[in-house]
Backbone bond lengths (Angstrom), bond angles and torsions (degrees), N, CA, C in turn:
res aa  C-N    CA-C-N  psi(-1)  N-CA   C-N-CA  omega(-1)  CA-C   N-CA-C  phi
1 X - - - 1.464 - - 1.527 110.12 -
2 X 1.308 129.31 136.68 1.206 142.38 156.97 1.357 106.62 -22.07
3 X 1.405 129.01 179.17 1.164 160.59 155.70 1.553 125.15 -88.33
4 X 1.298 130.40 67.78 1.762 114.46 -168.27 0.995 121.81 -47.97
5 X 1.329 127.37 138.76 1.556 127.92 144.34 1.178 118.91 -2.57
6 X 1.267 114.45 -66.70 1.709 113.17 -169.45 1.613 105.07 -64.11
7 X 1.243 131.71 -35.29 1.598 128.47 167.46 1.207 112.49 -34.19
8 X 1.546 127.60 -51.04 1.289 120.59 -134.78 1.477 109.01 -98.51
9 X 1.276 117.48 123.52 1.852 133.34 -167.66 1.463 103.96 -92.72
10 X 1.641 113.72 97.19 1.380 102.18 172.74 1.647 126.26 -66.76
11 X 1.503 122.58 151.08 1.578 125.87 -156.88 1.566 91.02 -82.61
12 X 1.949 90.05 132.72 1.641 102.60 174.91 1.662 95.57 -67.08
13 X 1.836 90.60 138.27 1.567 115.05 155.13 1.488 112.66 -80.77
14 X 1.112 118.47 122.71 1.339 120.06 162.57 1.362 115.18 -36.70
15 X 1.348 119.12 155.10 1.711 113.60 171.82 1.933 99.98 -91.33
16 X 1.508 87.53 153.07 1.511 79.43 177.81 1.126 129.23 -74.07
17 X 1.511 136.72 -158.17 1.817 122.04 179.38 1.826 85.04 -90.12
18 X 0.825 140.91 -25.08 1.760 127.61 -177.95 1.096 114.39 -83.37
19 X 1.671 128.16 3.37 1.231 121.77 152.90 1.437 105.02 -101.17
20 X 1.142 108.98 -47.16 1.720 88.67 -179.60 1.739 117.75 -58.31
21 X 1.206 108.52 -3.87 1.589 100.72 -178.94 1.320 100.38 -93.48
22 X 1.316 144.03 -11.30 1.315 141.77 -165.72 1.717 92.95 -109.11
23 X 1.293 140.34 -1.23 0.982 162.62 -165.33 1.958 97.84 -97.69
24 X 1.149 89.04 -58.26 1.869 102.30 -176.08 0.990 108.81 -86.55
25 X 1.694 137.24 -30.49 0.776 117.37 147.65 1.563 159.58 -30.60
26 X 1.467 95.69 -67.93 1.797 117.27 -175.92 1.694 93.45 -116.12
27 X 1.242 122.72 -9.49 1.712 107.73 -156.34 1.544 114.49 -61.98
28 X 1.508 120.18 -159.83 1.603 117.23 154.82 1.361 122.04 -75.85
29 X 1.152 106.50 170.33 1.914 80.21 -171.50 1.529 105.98 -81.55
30 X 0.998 145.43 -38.51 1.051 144.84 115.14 2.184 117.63 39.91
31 X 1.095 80.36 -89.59 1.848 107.29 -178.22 1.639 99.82 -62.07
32 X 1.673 114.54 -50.48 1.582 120.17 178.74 1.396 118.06 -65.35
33 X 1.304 121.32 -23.73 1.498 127.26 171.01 1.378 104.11 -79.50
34 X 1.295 115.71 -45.21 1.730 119.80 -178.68 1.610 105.69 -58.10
35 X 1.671 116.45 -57.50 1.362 98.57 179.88 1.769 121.53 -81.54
36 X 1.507 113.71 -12.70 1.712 99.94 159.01 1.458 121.11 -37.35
37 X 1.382 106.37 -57.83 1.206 114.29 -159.67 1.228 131.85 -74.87
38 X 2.036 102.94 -9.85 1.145 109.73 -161.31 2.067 88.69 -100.14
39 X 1.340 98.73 -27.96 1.968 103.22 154.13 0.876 100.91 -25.01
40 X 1.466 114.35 -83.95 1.704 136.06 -139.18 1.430 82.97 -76.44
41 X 1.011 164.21 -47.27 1.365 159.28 -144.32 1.520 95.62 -85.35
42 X 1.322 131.11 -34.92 1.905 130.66 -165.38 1.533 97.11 -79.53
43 X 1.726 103.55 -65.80 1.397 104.78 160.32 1.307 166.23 -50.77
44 X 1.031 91.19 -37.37 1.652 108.89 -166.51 1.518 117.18 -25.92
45 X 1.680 108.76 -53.03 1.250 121.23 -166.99 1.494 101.24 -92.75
46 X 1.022 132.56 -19.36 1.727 129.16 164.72 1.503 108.89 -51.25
47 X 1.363 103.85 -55.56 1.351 115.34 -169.63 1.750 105.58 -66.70
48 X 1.162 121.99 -66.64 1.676 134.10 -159.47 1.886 88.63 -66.83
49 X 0.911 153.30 1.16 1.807 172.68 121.04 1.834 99.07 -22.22
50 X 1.508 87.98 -73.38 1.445 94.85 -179.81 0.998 124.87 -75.97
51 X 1.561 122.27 -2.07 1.332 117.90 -166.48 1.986 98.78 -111.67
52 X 1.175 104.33 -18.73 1.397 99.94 161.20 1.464 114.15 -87.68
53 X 1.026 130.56 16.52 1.127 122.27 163.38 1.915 119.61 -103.21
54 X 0.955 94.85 9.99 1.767 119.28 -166.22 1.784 97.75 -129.06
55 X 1.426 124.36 3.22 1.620 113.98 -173.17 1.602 88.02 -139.23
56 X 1.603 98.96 178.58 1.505 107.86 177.82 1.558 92.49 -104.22
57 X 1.481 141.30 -17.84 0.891 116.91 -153.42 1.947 109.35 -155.07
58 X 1.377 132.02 147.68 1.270 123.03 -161.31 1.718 112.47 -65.73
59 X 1.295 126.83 -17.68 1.408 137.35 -173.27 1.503 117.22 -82.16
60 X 1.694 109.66 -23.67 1.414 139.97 -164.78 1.720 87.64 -81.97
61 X 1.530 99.29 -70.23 1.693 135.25 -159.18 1.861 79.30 -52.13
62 X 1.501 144.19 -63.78 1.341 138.09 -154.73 1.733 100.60 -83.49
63 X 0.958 118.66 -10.69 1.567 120.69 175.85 1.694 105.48 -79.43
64 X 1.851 93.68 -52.29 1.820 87.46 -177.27 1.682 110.63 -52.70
65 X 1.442 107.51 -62.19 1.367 121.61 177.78 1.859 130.81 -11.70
66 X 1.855 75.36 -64.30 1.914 98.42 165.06 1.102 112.40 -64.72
67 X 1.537 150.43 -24.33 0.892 153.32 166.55 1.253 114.48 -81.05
68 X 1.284 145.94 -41.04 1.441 140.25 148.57 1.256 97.27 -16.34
69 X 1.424 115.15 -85.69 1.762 134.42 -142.55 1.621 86.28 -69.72
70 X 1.000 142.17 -42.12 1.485 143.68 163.59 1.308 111.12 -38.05
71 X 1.231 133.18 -33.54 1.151 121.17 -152.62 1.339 102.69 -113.44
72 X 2.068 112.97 -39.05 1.104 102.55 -171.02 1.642 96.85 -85.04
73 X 1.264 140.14 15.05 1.663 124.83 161.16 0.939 111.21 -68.74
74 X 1.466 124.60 -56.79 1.635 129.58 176.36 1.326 111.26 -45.01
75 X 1.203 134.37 -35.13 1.106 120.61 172.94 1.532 124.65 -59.57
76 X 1.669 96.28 -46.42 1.293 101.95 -159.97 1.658 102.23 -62.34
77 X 1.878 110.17 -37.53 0.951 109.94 -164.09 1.687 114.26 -71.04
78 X 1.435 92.94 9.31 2.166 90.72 -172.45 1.637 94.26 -114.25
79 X 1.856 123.21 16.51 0.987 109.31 -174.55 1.778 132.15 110.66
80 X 1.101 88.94 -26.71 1.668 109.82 -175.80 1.472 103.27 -109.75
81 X 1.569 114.27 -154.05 1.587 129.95 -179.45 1.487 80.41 74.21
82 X 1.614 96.66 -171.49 1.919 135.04 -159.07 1.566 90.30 -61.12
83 X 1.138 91.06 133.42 1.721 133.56 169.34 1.406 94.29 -67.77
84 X 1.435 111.24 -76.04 1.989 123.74 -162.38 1.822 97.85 -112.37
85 X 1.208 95.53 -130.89 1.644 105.35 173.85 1.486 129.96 -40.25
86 X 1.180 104.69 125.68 1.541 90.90 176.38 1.838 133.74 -92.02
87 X 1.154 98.50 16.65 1.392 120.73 -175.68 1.650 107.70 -43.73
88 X 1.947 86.56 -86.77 1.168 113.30 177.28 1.585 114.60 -38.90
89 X 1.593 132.98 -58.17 0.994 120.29 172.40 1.270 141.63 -47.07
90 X 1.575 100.10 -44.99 1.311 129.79 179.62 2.168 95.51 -45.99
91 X 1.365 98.01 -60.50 1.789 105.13 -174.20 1.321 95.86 -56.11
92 X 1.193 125.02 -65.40 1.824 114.52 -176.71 1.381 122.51 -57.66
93 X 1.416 120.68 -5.71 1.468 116.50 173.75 1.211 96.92 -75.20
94 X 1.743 131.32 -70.04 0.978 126.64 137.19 1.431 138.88 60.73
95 X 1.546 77.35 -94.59 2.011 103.72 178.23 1.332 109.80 -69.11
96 X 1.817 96.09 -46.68 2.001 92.95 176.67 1.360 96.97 -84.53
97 X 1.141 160.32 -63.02 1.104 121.31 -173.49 1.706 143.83 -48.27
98 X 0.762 111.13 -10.05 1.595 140.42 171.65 1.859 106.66 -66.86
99 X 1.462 82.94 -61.52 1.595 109.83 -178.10 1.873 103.09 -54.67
100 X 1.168 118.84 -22.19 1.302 123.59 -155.16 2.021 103.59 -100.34
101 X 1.568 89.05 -31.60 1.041 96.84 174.66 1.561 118.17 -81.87
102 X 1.291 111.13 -37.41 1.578 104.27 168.74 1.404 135.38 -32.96
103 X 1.413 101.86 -39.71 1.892 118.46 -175.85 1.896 85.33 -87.33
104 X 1.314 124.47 38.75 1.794 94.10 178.92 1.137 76.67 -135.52
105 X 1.909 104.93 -164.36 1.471 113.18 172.90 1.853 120.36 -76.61
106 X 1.521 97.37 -18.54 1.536 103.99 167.69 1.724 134.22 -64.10
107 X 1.301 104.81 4.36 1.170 124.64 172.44 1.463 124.04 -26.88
108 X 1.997 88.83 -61.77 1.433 101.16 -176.25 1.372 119.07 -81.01
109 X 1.539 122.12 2.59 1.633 126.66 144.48 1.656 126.62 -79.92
110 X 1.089 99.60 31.19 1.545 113.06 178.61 1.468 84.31 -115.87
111 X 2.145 105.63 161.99 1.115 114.14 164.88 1.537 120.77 -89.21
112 X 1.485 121.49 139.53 1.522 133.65 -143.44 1.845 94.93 -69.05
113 X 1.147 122.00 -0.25 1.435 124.25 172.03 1.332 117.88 -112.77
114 X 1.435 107.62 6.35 1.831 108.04 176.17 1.546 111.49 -36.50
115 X 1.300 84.67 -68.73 1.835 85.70 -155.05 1.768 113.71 -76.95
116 X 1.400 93.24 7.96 1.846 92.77 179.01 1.503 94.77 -107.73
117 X 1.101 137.63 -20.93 1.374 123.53 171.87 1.112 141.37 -62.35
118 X 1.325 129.38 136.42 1.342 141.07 -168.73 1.104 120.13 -157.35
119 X 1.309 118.47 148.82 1.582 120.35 -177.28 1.184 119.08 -65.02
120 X 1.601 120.98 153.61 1.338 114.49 -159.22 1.567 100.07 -95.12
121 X 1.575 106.68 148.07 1.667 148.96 -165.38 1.213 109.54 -77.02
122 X 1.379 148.95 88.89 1.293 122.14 154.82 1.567 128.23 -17.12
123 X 1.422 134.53 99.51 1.730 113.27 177.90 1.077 114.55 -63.27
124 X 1.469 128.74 137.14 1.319 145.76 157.51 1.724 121.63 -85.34
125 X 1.093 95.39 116.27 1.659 105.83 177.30 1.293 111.68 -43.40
126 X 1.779 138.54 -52.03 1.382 135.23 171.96 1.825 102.49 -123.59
127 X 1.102 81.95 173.32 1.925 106.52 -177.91 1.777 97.59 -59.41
128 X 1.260 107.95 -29.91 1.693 114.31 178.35 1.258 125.75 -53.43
129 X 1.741 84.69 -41.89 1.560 100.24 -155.70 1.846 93.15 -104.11
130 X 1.357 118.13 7.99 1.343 103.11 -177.66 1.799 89.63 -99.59
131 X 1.444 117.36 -38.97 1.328 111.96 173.21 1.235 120.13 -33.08
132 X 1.391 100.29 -57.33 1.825 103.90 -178.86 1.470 119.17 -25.37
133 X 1.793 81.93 -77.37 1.386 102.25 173.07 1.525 131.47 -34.86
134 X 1.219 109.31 -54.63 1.599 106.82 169.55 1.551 119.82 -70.13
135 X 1.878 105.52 -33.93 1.876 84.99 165.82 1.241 111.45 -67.14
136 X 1.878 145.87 -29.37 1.026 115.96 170.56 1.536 133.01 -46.39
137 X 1.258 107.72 -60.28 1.176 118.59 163.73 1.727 117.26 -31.67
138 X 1.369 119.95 -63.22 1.425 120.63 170.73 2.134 94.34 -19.36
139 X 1.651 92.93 -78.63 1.512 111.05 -179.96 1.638 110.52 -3.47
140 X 1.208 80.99 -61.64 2.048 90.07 -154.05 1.502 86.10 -80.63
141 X 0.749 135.31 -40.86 1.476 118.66 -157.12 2.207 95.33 -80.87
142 X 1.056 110.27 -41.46 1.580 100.80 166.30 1.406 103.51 -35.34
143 X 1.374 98.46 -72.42 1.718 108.23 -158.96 1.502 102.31 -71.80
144 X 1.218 159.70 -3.75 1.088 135.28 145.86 1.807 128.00 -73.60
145 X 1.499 98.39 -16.99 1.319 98.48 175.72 1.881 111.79 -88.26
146 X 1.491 104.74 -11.09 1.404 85.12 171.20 1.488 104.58 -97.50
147 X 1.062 128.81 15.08 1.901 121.09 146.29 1.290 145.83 -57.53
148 X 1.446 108.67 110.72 2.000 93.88 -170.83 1.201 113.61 -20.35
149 X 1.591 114.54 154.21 1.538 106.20 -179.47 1.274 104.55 -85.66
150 X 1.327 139.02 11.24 1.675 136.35 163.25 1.559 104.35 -65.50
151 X 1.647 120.67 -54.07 1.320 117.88 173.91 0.846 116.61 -43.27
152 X 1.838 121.63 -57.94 1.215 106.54 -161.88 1.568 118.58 -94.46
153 X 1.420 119.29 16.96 1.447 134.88 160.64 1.770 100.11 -71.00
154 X 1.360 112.82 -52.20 1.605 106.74 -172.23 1.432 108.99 -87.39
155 X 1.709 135.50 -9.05 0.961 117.56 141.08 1.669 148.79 -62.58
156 X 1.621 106.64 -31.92 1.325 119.03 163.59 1.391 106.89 -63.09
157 X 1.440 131.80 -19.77 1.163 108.07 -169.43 1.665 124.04 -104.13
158 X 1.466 93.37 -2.02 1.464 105.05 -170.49 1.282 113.35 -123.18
159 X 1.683 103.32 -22.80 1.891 95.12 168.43 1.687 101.64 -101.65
160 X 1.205 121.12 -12.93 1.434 118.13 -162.00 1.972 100.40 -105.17
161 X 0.655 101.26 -81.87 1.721 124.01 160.17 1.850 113.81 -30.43
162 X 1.776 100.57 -30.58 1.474 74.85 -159.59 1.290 145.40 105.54
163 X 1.367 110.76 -43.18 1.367 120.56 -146.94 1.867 97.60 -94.92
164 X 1.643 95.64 136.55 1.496 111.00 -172.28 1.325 105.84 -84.16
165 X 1.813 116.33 147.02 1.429 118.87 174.49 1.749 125.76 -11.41
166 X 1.845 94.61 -63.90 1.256 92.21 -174.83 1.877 117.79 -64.38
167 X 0.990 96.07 -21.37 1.532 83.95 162.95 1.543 144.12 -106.70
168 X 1.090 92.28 17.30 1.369 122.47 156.85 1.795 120.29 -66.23
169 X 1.307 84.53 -79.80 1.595 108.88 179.12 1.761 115.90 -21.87
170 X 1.111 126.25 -34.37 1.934 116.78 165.55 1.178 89.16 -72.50
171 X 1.600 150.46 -58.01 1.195 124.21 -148.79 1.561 122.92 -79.34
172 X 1.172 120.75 4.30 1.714 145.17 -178.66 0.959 98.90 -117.89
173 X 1.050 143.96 -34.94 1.713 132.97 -163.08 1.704 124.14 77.39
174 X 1.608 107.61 29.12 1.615 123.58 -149.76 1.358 86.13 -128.35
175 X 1.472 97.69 159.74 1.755 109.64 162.03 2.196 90.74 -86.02
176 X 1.397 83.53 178.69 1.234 97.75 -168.09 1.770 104.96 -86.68
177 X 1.451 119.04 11.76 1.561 112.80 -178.87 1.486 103.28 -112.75
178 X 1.626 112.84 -10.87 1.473 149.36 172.59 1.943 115.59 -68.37
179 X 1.338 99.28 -39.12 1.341 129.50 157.64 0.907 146.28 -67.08
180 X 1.552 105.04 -36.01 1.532 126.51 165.02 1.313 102.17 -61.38
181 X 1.311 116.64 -53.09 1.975 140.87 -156.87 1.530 97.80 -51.90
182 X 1.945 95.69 -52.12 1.627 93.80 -173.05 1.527 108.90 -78.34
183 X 1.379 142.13 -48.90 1.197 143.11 -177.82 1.897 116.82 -31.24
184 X 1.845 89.46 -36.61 1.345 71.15 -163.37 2.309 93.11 -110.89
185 X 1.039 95.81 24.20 1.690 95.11 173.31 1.552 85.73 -106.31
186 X 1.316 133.04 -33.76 1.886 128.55 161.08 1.686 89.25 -33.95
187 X 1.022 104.14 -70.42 1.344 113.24 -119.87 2.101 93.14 -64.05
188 X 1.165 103.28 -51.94 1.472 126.95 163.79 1.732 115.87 -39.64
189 X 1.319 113.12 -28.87 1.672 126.12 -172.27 1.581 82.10 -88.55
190 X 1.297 132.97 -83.12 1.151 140.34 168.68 2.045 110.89 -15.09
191 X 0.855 89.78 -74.16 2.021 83.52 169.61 1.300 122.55 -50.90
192 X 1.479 120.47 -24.04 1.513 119.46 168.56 1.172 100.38 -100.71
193 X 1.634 156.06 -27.40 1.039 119.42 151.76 1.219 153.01 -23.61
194 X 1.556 89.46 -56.07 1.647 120.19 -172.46 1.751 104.44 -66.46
195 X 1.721 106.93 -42.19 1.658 94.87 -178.72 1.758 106.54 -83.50
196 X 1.474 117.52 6.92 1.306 100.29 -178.24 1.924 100.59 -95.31
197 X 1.454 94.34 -18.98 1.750 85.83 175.16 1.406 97.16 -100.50
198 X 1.312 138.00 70.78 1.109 126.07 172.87 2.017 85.94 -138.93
199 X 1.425 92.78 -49.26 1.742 110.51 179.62 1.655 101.53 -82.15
200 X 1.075 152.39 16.82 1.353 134.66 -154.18 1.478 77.71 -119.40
201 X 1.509 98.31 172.74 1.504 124.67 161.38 1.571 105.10 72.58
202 X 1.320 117.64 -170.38 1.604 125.66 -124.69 1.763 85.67 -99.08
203 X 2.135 120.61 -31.65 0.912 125.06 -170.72 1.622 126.29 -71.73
204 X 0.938 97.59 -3.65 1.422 118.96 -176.10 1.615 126.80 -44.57
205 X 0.688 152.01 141.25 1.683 132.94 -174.25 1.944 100.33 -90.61
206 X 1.533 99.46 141.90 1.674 99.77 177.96 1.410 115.39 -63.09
207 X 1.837 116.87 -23.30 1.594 110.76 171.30 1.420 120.17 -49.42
208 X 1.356 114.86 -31.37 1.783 134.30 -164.54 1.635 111.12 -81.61
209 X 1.135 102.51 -13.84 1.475 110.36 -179.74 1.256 104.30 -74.07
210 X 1.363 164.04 -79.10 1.377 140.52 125.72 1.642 127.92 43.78
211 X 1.206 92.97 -64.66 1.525 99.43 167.97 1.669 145.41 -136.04
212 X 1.793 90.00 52.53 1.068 119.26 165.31 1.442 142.00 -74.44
213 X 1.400 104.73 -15.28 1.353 140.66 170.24 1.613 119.33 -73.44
214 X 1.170 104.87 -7.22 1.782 124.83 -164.66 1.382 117.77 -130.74
């Protein structure tokens, strides 16, 4: 015999990280302990990753960490902290917290290249061609910040991060073919950004006015 309809138990979706933060926020206390933990449970090891890479040592690296997730609760709980995902924030608490520790006596539990590090530069052959480069850059970084922050939650996470549909999907609240849909309508918002700050503003040539609309 078949299987009926009425048998069949569709698979729980995870809630996304913007419900569980509205969860810790205002919830019962109850529901707000349930979704902290289930945070700290996605993260934990993403974060304490990055945070040994910012310490000399694994005891240092679980202090920064706790202090991340320390810091961004208080926020959330005064109203503020992550909009969507808590990834990204979680790493930039992070950075300033790190940063905070430098000016203290914990300094020398930081790694001896903290504060000279930076992401690596495309080299530019002349001073011309490095300009370029950084007004492009200006470019993208305009146009990604005027993207809902859902885009640019599923863009950090899939061109920056890496991270494949299926593991995506708890932090959106999507199946993973749901994910695909958004990654690449990100990704598409992002390409008309970028040519609308490329054509926008006063520098523009008057031929281009014409086809600004496109």
């Amino acid at each position: 015999m078949s299987e009926s309809a009425t048998d069949y138990i569709a698979p729980r979706i995870p809630l996304a990280d913007a419900d569980l933060t509205a969860r810790v926020r205002s919830g019962p206390p109850a529901a707000a302990a349930a979704a902290l933990d289930e945070l700290y449970r996605r993260y934990r090891a993403s974060v304490l990753i990055y945070a040994r890479s910012c310490t000399q040592d694994s005891h240092t690296a679980e202090d920064l960490a706790a202090e991340a997730f320390a810091r961004t609760l208080r926020a959330v709980r005064g109203g503020t902290g992550p909009k969507g995902p808590w990834r990204p924030y979680l790493i930039a608490t992070i950075r300033r917290t790190a940063a905070d520790w430098a000016t203290t006596a914990r300094r020398t539990e930081l790694a001896a290249d903290l504060e000279t590090r930076l992401p690596d530069a495309p080299m530019a052959a002349s001073g011309e061609e490095l300009m370029l480069v950084q007004e492009d850059a200006d470019l993208v970084r305009r146009a990604f910040r005027k993207l809902p922050e859902r885009w640019q939650s599923a863009l950090w996470h899939s061109a920056v991060e890496g991270q494949a549909p299926g593991t995506m999907a708890p932090l959106f609240g999507l199946s993973p073919s749901g994910v695909t849909s958004l990654v690449a309508r990100a990704r598409q918002g992002l390409r008309a950004a970028y040519l609308a700050e490329q054509v926008a503003g006063e520098a523009s040539p008057e031929e281009c006015g014409g086809f600004l609309g496109r």
